[in-house]
N, C-alpha and C positions, 0 to 999 in steps of 0.2 A: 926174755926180750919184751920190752914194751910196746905196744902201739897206740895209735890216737886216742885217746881220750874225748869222749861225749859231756863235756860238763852243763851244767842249765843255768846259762847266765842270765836268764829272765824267764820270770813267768807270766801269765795272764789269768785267771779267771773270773766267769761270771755264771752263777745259778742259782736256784730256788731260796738257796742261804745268803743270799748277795754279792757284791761286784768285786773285785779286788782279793790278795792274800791275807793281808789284814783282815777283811771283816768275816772271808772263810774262818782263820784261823779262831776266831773271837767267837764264830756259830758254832765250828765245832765243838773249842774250849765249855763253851756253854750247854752243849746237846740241844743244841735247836734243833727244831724240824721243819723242813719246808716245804711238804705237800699237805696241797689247800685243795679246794674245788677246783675245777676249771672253769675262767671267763673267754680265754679265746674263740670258743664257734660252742655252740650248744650241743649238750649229751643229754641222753636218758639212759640211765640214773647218771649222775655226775659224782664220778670216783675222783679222788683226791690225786694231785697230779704235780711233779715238783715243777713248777709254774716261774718263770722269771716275774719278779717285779721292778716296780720302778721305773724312769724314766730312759725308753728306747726309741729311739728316734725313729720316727715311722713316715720314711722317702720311698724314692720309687724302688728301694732294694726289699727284697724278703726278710722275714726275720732270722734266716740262717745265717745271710749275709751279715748283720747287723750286729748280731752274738760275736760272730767271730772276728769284727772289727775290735769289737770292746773288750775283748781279750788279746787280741793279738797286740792293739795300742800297748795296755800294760805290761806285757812280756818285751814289748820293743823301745818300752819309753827311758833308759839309760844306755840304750845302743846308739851311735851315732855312723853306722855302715848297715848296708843293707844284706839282707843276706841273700846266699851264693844259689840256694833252693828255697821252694818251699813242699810240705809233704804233709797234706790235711787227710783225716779220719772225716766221711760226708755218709749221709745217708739220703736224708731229705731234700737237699740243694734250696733249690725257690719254691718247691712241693706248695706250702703254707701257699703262696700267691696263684700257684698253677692250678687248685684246686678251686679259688674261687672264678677264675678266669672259665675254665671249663664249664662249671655249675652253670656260670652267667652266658652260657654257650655264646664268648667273646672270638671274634675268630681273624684276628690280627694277629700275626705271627709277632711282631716286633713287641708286644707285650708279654711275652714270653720267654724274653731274653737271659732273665735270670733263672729260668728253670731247671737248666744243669746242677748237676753236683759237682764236675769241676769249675763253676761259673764263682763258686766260695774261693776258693784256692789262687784263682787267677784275677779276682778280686783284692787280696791281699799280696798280691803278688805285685800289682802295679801300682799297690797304696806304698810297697815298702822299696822299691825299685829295684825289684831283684830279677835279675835277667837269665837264671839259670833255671833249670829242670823246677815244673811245676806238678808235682804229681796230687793225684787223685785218690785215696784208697777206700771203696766200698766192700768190707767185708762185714755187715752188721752189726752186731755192737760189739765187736772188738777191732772197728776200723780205727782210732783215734791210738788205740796201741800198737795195731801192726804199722801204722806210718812213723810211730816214735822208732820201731825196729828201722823201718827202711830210713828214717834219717840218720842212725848211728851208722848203718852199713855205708851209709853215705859218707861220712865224716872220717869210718874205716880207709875207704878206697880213696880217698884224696879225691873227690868227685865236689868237696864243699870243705869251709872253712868253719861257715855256718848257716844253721838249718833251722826257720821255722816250723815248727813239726806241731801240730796236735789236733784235735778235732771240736767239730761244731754239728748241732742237729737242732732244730725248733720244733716245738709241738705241731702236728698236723693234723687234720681227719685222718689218711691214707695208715696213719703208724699206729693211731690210737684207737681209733676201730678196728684197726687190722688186729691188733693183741687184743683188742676187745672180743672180734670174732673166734680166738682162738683159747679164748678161757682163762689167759694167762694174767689178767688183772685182780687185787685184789682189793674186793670193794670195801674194803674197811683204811686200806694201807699197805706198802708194804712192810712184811715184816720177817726181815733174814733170820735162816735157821729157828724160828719158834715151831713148836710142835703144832700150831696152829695155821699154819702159814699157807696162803692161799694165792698167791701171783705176788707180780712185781707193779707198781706204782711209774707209770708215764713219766716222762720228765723234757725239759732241755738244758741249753748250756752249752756253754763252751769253756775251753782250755787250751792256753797255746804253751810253747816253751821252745825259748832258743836255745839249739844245742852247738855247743863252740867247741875247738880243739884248743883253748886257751881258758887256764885257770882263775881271769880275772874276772871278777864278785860273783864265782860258782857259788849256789847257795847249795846244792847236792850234785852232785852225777849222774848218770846212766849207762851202770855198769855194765848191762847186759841185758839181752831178750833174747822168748823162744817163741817158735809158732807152730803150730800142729792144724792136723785135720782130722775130726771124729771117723770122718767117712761113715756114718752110723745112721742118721739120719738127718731130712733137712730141717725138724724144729727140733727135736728131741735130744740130749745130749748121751752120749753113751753113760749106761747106768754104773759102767764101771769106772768109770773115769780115766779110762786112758790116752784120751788124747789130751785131757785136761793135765795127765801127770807128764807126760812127754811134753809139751809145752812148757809145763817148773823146770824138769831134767835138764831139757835144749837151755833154759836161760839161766840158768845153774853153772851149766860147762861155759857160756859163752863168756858168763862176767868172771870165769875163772876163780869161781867160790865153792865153797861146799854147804848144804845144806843147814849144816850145825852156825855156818855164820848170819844166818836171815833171822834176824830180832823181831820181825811185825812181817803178817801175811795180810795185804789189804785183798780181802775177797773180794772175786765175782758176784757171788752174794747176792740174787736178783730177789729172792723167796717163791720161786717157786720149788713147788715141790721136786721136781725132779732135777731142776738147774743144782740147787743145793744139796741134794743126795749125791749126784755124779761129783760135784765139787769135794766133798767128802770124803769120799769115797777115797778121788786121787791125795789129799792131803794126808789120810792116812796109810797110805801107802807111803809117799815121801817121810812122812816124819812117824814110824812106828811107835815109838817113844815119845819123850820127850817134844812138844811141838813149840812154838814158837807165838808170842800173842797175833790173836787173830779176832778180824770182826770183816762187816760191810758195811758201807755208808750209806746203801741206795737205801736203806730206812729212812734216813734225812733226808738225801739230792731226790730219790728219786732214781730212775733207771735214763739218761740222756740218751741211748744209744749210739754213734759213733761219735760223740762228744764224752762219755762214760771212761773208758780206757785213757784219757788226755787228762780229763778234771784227778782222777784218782793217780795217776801220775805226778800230778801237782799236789794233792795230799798227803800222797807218798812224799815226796820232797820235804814238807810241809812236818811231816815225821821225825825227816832226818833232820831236817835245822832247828826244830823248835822242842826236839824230844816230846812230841805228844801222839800220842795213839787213841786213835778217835773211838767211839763208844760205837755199836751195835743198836744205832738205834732201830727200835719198832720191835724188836724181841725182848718178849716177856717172859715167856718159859721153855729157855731153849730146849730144842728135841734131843732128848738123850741117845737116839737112834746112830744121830750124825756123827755121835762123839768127838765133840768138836766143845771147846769151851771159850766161846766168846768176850772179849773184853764189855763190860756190860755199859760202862758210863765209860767218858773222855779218861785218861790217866795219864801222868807223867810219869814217863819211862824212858832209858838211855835207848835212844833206836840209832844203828849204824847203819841199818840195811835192810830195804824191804821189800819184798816180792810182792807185783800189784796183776791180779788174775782179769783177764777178760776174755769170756766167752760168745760167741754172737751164733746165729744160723747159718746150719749148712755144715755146723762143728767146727768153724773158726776160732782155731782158742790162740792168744797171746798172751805170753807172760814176759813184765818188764821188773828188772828190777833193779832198785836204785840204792844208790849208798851217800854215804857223806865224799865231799868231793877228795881227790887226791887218796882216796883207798889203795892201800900198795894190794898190789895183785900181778898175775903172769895176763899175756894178750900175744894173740900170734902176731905177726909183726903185718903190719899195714901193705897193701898191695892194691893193684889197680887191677880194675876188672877184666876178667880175658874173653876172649870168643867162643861161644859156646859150640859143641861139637853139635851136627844136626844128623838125627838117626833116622828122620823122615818127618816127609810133609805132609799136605792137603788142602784143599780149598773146597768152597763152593759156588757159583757164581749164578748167574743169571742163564746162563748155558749150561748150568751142572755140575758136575763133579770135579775133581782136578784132572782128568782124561779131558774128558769133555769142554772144559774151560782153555786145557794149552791147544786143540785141537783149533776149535773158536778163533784164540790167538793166533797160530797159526797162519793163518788165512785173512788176517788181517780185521777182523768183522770183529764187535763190542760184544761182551759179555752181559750188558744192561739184563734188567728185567729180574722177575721173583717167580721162584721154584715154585710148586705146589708142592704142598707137607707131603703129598707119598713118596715125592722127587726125593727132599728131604730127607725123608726117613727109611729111604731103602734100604740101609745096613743098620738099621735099629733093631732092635729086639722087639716083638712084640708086644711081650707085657710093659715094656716100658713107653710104646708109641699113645697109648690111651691114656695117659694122665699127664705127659707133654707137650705146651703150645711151643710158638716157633723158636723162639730162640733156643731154649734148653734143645731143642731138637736137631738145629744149626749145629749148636754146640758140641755137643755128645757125638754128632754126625764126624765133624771135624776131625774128636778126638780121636774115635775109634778108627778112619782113613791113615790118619796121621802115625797110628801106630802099626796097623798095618803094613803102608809102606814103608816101616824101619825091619821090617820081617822079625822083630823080635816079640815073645811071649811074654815077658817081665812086664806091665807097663811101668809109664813112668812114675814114682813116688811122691811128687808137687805137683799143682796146677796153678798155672797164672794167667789168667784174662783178662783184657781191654774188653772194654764193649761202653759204646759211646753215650747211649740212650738205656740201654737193662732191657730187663722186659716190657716192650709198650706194651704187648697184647692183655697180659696179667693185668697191668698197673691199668689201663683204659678196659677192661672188665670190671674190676675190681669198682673205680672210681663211680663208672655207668650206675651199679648195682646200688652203691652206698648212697648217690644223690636219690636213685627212683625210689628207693627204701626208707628214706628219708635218716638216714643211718643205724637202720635195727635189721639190717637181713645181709651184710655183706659178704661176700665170699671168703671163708678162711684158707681156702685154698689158692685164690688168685692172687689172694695176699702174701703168703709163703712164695710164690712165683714170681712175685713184684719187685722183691732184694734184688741187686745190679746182684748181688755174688751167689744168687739161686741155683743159675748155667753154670759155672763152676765148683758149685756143692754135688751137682748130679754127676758131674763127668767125676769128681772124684770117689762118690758115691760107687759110682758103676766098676770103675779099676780100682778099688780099697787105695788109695790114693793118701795118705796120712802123715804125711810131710807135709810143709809151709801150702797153703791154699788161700793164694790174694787173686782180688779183684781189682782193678784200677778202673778208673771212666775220666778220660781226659780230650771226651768229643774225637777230633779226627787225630788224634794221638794217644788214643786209650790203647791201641797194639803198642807201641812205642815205651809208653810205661812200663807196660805188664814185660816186657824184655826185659826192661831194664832193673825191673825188679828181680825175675830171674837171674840176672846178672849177678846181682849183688846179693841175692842169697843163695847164690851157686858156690861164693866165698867162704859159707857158711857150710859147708859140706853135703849138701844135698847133690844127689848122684845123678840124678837124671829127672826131667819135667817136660809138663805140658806149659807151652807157649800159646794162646788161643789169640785171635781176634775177630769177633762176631756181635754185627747187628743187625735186627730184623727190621722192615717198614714197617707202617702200620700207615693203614690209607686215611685218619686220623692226625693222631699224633704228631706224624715224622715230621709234616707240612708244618707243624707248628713250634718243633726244637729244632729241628736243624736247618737251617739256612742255605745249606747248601744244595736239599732236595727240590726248592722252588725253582733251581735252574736248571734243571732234567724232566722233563715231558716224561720221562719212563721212572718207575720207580724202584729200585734195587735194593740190595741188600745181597747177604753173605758174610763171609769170611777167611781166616788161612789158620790153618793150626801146625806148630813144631813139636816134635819127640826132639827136645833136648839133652845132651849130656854134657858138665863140666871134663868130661874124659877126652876120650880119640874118637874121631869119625874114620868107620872104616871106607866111607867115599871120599874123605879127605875134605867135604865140605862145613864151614862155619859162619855162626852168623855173628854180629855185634854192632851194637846200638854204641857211634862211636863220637855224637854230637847231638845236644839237647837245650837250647837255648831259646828264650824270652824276646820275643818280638820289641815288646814294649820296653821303651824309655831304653834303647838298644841299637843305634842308628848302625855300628858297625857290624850285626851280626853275621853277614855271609862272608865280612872278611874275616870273622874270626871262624867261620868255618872253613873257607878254603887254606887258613892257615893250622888247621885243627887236621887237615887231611893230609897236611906235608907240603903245602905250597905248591903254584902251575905246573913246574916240572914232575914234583911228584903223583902230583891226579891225572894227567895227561898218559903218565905212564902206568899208570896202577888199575886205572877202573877201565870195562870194556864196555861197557852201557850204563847208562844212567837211565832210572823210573823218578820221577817227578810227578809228587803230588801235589795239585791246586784245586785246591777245594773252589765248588761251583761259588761260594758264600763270599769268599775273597779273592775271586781271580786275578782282581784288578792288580791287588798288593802281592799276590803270589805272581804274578807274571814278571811284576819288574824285579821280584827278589831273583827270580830265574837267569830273567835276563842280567842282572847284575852279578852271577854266578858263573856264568859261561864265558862275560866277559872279562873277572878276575881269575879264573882257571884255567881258558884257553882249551877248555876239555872240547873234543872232535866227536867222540863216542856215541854212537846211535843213541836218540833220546827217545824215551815213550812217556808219553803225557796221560800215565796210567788210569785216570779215572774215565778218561772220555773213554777207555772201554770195561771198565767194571761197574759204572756209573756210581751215583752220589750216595756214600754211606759210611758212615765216619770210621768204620775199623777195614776199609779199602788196603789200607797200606798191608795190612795182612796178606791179603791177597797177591801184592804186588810182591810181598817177601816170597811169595811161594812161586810166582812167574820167574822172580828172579833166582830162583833156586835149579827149577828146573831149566833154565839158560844154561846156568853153571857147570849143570851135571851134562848137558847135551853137549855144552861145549859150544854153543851155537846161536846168534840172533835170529827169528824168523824171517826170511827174507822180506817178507810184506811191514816187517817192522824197519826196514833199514834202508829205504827209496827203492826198492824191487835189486839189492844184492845182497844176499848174506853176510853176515861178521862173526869172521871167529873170533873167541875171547882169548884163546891163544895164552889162556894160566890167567888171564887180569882178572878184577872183581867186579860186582855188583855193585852200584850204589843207588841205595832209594832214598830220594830226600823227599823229604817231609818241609812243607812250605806253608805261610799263611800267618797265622799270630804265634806259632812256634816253628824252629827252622828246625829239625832233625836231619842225621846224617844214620843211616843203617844200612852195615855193609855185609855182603856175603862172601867169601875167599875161599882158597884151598890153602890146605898146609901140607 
């Protein structure tokens, strides 16, 4: 039986080799190289770095933004519909502009606007008028792959038509000092698999690609992807390679091929020493025998990080339409160790199909791989996403713990306000509370609550987290250091802490966790992603997962990215975590993320969500409380979506205007999933929530909407 089909009917690229497929095609054809010194911000010693040139238009946007216009133009420039998502690979966001602002101790919030990493995604989101789901993915450098996965899963479930998918990253201090502090640069070059090989080579870039359910002018496909997690550790990849082989395996089964038919393995291939030993490692496992040609390109690009997985997806492509398989450049004497035999120059060769590896920190590995388009092959048949069983929750609030927070509630009184780290970390382990700041601490905290109350021993085998901001504490450590140091003493440690997907690496870390491990950050809808990404690789056979959303303040930072903290006098933070399973809840409780839509360029969007929930009669009768988020940042515009929703629904059902008691912090809705969890399971509104009478829900559901520049609908139910 067949199903949807992912074809790439446009591409975009721009990097250190130039702008466009053409002129890629033409650098590779040639074995160009394109790390040079770095001009952007000054280094000592200045390593060679694959550097964008040329002319980029330098407005009041960052250069992340600006990469990923110029790519994403050319992927869209013979499309004349907009597409139905968009699902960008970000690491840096506006980093590059946040860095000077801070240095220049600038202290106007509204110059900081573009400082998000989802601020990329929703930036092209309203250049291409696309009013559906805008997702975020920060998994390190294999972010621009795992959103290529999540747009297929997308295209699978009939959730899009079509999907701008790929990633962008700009050179920064924060990324380039930060691998500088970790020893992972090499000061000559990089240079994949040579016995000499010493780090990997900085970069930028971007890569976009539209993925369609329609074969017209596919120049390749996107047969399939996998994802794993080392759980092994947060820089280092397992020596053995096996999350790196389990990720070929997972995307192997999924494009419903078999090994024997992959012509070209575009490697991970960063040169370091140990990235490419673990890489090795797994391909010899996969291919005992007989292998298939194989090289890296990051000897030419350069290493982009979550723009790397996107660009080489496009090369990949670039493979299957042009039959060329790009050369190995920077290796001169490959390591005989790795037994691996690299294509040494560019070559002409028949390619059908070819698996593209990306690994990032935290043991994020993605493998996608692509074929020439219309490859006959078996696909399970297409389906829509279902509601995930909930085996138990958690939060933690300003008042505490999930006890402590419903108790709070209860009684009608705010959860506002910020734990102190021992509050925090009362069910942590020891050895592990001394070398984690606050979030990883939030997080972990979460997770371990969260499985607790499912009374089950197993944990769950994925993790998936929102978290709106990452770590400020790491990243404004980190940042402090490098300015006073003048960029020669920074912390390697608050650096590894600094990745949005760090708190996610630890919690899977801590429960051998080694299924699919994403991060999203989509601000006050980064919970809402990371669902829905569960969601959609819950399709994928994965049995059971962590749901997270957590973010920490910082009495810095917060004041200066989110918006919505300058309209609460108290400062908060927290979050909510789920023990998921695609199976049965033995309480008969579920959740699902069942509406995800685009503010902008969108005037009708709450009627298409009250007709997304079954029309007045249907909501009237279905849900027994609504939680309503309104972010302090946009109240104005979230009030009248509100009110515009109550009076196309006619819904009666006790309302709670969740944030005024969990206060302002963008993965709030977490929490409010887990308030509404526990309604569910009580059976019961608290009276103080319902003008001084209780309501019972009497079987109806939960619904938390999500309001502001995205309208979300996420409901909880019995079955």
């Amino acid at each position: 039986m067949t199903g949807t089909r992912a074809y790439i009917s446009g591409m975009g690229v721009i990097s250190s080799l130039g702008s466009g497929i053409l002129e890629t095609t033409d650098a590779i054809r040639k074995d160009l190289n394109g790390l040079r010194p770095l001009t952007l911000f000054p280094s000592t010693p200045n390593y060679p770095v694959g550097e964008v040139s040329g002319p980029i238009q330098t407005d009041s946007l960052p250069r992340t933004h600006l990469l990923a216009r110029l790519a994403a133009d050319q992927a869209m420039s013979e499309s004349d519909e907009a597409p139905d998502a968009v699902v960008l690979g970000i690491t840096t966001g506006g980093m590059s502009t946040t860095e000077n602002l801070l240095e220049k101790k600038k202290d106007d919030p509204g110059l900081f606007c573009y400082h998000a990493a989802a601020s990329v995604a929703e930036d092209l989101a309203i250049r291409y008028l696309c009013t559906g789901p805008v997702i975020t993915v920060s998994t390190a450098c294999s972010s621009g792959a795992v959103a290529i996965k999540l747009a297929l899963e997308m295209l699978r479930a009939r959730l899009a038509e079509r999907v701008l998918a790929g990633g962008a990253d700009a050179l920064c201090r924060l990324t380039y000092f930060g691998f500088k502090s970790l020893q992972l640069i090499d000061p000559i070059g990089c240079r994949p698999l040579d016995r000499d090989r010493r780090g990997m080579s900085m970069a930028e870039g971007a890569a976009m690609l539209l993925l369609t359910n329609r074969p017209d002018r596919a120049v390749a496909e996107v047969l399939g992807a996998g994802l794993s997690c080392d759980a092994y550790h947060l820089v280092k990849p397992d020596p053995q390679g096996r999350g790196a082989l389990a990720a070929m395996h997972a995307a192997i089964l999924d494009a419903g091929i078999s090994a024997s038919d992959i012509d070209y393995i575009n490697l991970h291939g960063t040169g370091t020493p140990d990235n490419d030993c673990s890489e090795a490692e797994a391909i010899n496992t996969l291919f005992p025998d007989q292998k298939p040609l194989l090289s890296s390109v990051k000897g030419a690009f350069g290493h982009s990080l979550a723009a790397a997985g996107a660009i080489e997806a496009v090369i990949s492509a670039i493979s299957v339409s042009r039959d060329l398989v790009p050369g190995n450049e920077g290796c001169q004497f490959p390591d005989a160790d790795l037994k691996l035999d690299p294509v040494m120059k560019p070559t002409d060769f028949p390619v059908d199909c070819v698996l593209s590896n990306s690994f990032g920190f935290g043991g994020n590995n993605a493998s996608v791989i692509i074929g020439a388009p219309g490859r006959s092959r078996c696909y399970a048949p297409s389906s829509k996403t279902e509601p995930l069983a909930i085996l138990g929750y958690a939060c933690l609030t300003g008042a505490g713990d999930t006890e402590a927070t419903m108790a709070r509630i209860s009684m009608g009184s705010s959860c506002k306000g910020v734990l102190s780290l021992q509050r925090i970390s009362k069910n942590l382990p020891s050895r592990i509370v001394r070398r984690l700041k606050r979030l990883p601490r939030i997080s972990l905290s979460l997770a371990i609550a969260a499985l607790e109350k499912s009374g089950r021993t197993i944990p769950p085998s994925s993790v998936f987290m929102g978290t709106g901001w990452g770590a400020l504490s790491e990243t404004h450590d980190f940042l402090t250091r490098l300015f006073e140091t003048g960029g020669q003493f920074p912390s390697p440690t608050d650096f590894v802490g600094s990745v949005h997907n760090a708190s996610a690496g630890q919690v899977a870390l801590h429960f051998q966790s080694t299924d699919a491990n994403v991060t999203t950050t989509g601000g006050d809808y980064s919970f809402e992603q990371a669902l829905l990404a569960a969601q959609l690789l819950a399709r994928d056979g994965n049995n059971s997962s962590f749901v997270i959303g957590a973010d920490e303040s910082h009495s810095v930072l917060s004041k200066y990215f989110d918006d919505s903290v300058l309209t609460d006098e108290i400062l908060s933070d927290g979050g909510g975590a789920f023990c998921l399973s695609n199976g049965d809840s033995e309480s008969g409780l579920y959740i699902h993320l069942s509406f995800y839509e685009n503010v902008q360029n969108n005037p009708e969007v709450v009627a298409s969500l009250v007709s997304r929930l079954g029309g007045p009669a249907q909501i009237q009768t279905t849900y027994g409380v609504l939680l309503t988020g309104i972010p302090g940042g946009c109240r104005r515009e979230s009030e009248k979506q509100f009110r515009q929703f109550l009076s196309l629904s006619g819904l009666k059902s006790p309302v709670i205007d969740y944030r005024k008691l969990t206060g302002e912090f963008a993965s709030s809705s977490a929490v409010a999933a887990v308030l509404a969890a526990g309604f569910m399971e009580k059976g019961v509104i608290p009276v103080s929530l319902c003008s001084n009478r209780s309501a019972l829900l009497d079987g109806k559901r939960a619904l938390v909407l999500g309001l502001g520049k995205f309208v979300t609908a996420l409901e909880l139910l019995r079955r």
